[in-house]
C-alpha positions as CSV (number, residue, x, y, z in Angstrom):
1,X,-5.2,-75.6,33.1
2,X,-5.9,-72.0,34.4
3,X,-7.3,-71.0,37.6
4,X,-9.6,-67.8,38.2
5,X,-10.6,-66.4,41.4
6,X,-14.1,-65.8,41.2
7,X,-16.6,-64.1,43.9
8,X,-14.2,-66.2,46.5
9,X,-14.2,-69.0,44.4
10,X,-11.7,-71.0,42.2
11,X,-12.7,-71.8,38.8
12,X,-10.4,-73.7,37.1
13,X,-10.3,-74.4,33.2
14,X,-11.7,-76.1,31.0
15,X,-15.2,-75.2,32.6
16,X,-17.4,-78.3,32.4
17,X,-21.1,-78.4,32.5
18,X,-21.8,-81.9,32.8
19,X,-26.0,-81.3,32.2
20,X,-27.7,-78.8,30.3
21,X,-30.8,-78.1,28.2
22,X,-31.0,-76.0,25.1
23,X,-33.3,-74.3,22.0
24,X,-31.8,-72.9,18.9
25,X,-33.1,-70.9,16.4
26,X,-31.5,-69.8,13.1
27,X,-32.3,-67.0,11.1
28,X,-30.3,-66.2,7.6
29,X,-30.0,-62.2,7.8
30,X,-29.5,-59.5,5.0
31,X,-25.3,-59.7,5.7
32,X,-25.7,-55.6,5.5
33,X,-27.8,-55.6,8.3
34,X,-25.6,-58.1,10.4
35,X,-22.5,-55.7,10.0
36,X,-23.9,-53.0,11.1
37,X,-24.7,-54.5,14.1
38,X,-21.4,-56.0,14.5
39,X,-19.4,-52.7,13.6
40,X,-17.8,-52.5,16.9
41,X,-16.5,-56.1,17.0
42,X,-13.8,-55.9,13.7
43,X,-15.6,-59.2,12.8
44,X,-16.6,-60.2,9.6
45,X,-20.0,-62.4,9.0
46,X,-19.9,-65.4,7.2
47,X,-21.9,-65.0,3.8
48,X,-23.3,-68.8,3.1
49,X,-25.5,-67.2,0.3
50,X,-24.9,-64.0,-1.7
51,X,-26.0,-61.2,0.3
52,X,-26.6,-63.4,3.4
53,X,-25.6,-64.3,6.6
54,X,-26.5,-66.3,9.7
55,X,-28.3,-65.2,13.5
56,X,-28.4,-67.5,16.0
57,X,-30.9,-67.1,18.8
58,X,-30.4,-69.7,21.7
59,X,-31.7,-70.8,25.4
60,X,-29.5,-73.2,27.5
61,X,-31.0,-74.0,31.4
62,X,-27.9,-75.4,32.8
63,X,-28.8,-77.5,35.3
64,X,-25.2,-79.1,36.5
65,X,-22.4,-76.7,35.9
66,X,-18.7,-75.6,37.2
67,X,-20.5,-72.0,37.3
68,X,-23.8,-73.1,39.0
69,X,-27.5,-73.6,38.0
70,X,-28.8,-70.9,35.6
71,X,-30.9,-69.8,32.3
72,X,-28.9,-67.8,29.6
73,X,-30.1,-66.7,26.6
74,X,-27.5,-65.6,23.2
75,X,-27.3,-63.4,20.1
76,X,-24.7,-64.5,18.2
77,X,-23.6,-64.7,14.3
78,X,-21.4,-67.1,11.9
79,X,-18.4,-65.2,11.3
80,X,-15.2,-65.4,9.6
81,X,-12.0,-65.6,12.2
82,X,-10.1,-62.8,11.8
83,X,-7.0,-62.8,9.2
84,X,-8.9,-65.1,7.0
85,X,-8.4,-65.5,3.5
86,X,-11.0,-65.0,0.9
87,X,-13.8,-67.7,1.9
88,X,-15.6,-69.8,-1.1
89,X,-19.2,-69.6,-1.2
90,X,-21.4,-72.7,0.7
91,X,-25.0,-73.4,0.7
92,X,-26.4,-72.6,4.0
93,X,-26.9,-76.1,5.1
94,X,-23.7,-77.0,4.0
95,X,-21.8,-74.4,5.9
96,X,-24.0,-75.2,9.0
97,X,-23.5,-78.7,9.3
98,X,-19.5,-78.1,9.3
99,X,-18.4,-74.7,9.9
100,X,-15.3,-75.6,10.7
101,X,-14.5,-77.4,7.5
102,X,-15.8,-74.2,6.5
103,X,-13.8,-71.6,8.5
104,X,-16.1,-69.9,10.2
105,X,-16.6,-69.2,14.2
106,X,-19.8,-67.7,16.3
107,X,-19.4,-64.6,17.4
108,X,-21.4,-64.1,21.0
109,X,-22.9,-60.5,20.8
110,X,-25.0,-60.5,23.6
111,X,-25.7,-63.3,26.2
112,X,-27.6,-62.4,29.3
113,X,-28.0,-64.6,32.3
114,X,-29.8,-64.8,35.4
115,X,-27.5,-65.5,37.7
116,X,-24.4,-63.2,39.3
117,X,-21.9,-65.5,39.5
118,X,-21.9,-66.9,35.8
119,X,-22.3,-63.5,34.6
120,X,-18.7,-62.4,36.4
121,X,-17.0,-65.8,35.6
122,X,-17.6,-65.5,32.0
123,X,-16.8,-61.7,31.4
124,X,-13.5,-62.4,33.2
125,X,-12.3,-65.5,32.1
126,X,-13.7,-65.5,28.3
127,X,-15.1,-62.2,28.2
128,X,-18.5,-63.1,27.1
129,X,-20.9,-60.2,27.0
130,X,-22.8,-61.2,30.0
131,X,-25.8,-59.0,31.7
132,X,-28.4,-59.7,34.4
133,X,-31.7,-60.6,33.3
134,X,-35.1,-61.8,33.7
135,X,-35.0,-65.3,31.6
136,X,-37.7,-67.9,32.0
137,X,-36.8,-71.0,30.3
138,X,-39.6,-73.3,30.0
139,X,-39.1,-77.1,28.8
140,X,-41.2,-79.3,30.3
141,X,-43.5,-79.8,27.3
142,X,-42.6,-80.5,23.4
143,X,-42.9,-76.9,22.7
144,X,-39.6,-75.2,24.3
145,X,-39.6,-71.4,25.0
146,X,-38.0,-68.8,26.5
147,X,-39.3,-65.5,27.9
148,X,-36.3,-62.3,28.3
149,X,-37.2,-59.3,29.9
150,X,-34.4,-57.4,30.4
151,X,-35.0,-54.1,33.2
152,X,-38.2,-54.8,33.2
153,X,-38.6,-54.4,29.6
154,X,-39.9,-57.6,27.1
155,X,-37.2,-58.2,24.7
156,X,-37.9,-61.2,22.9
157,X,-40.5,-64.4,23.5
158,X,-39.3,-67.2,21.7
159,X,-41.3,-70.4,21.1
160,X,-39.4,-73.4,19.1
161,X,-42.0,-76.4,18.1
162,X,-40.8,-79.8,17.9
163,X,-38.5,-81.4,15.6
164,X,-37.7,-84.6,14.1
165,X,-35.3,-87.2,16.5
166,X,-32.1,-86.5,15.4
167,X,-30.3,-89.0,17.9
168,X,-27.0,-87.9,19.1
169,X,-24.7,-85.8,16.4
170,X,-21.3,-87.2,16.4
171,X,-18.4,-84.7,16.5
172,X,-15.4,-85.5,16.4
173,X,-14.0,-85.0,19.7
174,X,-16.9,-83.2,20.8
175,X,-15.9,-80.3,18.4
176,X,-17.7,-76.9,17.9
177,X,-17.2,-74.3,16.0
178,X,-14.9,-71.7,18.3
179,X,-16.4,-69.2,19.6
180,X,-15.5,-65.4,19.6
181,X,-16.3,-61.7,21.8
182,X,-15.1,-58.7,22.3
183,X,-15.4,-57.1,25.8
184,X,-13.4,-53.8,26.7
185,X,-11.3,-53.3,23.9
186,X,-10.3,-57.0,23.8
187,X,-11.1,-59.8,20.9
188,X,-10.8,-63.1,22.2
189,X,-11.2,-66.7,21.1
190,X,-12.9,-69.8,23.4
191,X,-12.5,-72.8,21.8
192,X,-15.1,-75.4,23.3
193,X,-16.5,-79.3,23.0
194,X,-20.1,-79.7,22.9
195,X,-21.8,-83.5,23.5
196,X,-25.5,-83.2,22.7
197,X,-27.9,-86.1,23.3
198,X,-31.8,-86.1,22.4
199,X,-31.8,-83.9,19.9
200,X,-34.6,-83.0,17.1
201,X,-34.3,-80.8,14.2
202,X,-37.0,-79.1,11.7
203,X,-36.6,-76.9,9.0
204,X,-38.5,-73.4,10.4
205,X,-40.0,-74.2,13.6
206,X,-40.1,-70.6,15.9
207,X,-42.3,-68.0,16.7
208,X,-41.1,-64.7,18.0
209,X,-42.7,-62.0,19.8
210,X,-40.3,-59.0,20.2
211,X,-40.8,-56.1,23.1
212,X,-39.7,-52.6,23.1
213,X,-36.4,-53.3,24.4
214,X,-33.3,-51.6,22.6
215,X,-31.9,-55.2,21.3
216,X,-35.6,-56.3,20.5
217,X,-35.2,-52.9,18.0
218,X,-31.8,-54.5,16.6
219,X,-33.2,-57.7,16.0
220,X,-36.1,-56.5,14.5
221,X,-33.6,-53.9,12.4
222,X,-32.4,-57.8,10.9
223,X,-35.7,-58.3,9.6
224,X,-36.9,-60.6,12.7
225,X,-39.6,-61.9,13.2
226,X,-39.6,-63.8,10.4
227,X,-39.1,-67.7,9.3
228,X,-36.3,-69.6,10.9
229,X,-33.7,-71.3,8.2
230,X,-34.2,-74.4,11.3
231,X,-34.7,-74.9,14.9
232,X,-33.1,-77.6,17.2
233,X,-33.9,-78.3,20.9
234,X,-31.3,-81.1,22.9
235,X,-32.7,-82.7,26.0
236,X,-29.3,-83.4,28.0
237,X,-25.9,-81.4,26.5
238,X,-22.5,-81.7,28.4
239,X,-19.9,-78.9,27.4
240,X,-16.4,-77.7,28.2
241,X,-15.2,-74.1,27.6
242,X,-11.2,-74.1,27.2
243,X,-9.0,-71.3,28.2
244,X,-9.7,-67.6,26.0
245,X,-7.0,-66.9,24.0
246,X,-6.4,-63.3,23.1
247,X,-7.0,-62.4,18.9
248,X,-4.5,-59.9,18.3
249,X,-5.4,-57.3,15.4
250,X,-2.9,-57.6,12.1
């Protein structure tokens, strides 16, 4: 266990957030494309076809959390960890429903959130790529959505439809694939547990409106909008972020 100092404030690790809400939206990508992007980060996408790889768009409301009560909204990308050996070629649904079995991690390119304090907890203690914005998270209905504006700009208006029950996916331990960012210079790893409960599932599923914002440019650059490979929504989802641990370059 690890303790931060935070705005005043002791935050100790692993973070848990004991109640949250969340819509996820994925997207298989020209694996070109999705380099490019992630240049900067050393990183290597995950190609679960030929010529392919996998965006994830995603909106949590956490309502009970070690960092507070807050909306957040992420970019991020299946990736291979870094040293990796030569990876063997998966179906897409194959390599989602078990990346781990399947080596690969999420790298968090951008994740902006609306409130201060979550936003200098995670670029400190994880180094998640954190920024203020304007997120309005709306799930009171069957239809889920999420609505960024970021410096008073539209960036992206994301609608996910509802999905088939899927109960409560059993990982073991609570396992996720681990997640990875670079901030400053610095690569890091955050392993994390995820417990989701009320979930549904479709095959496509969102609609996207993109603004004139800089990353609504990049997204569109990765041929959004377009048909999602699936969408998921989960009612109630408890999760505990570990320690970062630093990815040294070979």
């Amino acid at each position: 266990m690890a303790s931060h100092l935070i705005q005043g404030r002791r935050v100790e690790t692993p973070v848990r957030v004991r109640d949250a809400s969340m819509g996820t939206a994925m997207y298989l990508v020209r694996a070109d494309a999705a380099r490019a992007v992630l240049a900067y980060s050393g990183m290597d996408v995950t190609e679960v076809l030929p010529g392919k790889a996998v965006c994830t768009l995603v909106f949590v409301r956490y309502r009970d959390s070690d960092l507070g009560d807050y909306g957040e909204f992420g970019v991020g990308f299946l990736v291979r960890p870094p040293g990796a050996g030569p990876a063997p070629r998966r179906g897409p649904l194959a390599g989602l429903k078990d990346v781990r079995r399947s080596g690969s991690g999420v790298f968090v390119h951008w994740l902006p959130v609306d409130q201060g304090f979550t936003l200098e907890a995670g670029r400190d203690i994880w180094g998640f790529p954190k920024e203020l914005a304007d997120i309005d998270v709306r799930l009171a209905t069957p239809y889920k959505r999420c609505v960024l504006r970021k410096d008073g700009r539209l960036v992206i208006d994301l609608l996910i439809r509802p999905g088939i029950p899927l109960g409560s996916p059993r990982l073991p331990g609570g396992a996720a694939p681990d997640a990875y960012t670079r901030l400053e210079g610095l690569t890091r790893r955050v392993p994390w547990t995820a417990r989701p409960r009320g979930v549904r599932w479709r095959p496509g599923g969102a609609l996207i409106r993109l603004g004139n914002h800089p990353v609504a440019k990049e997204l569109s650059e990765l041929g959004l909008p377009k048909r999602a490979l699936m969408t998921a929504t989960a009612g109630h989802l408890a999760m505990a972020f570990e320690e970062a641990e630093e990815v040294r370059e070979a």
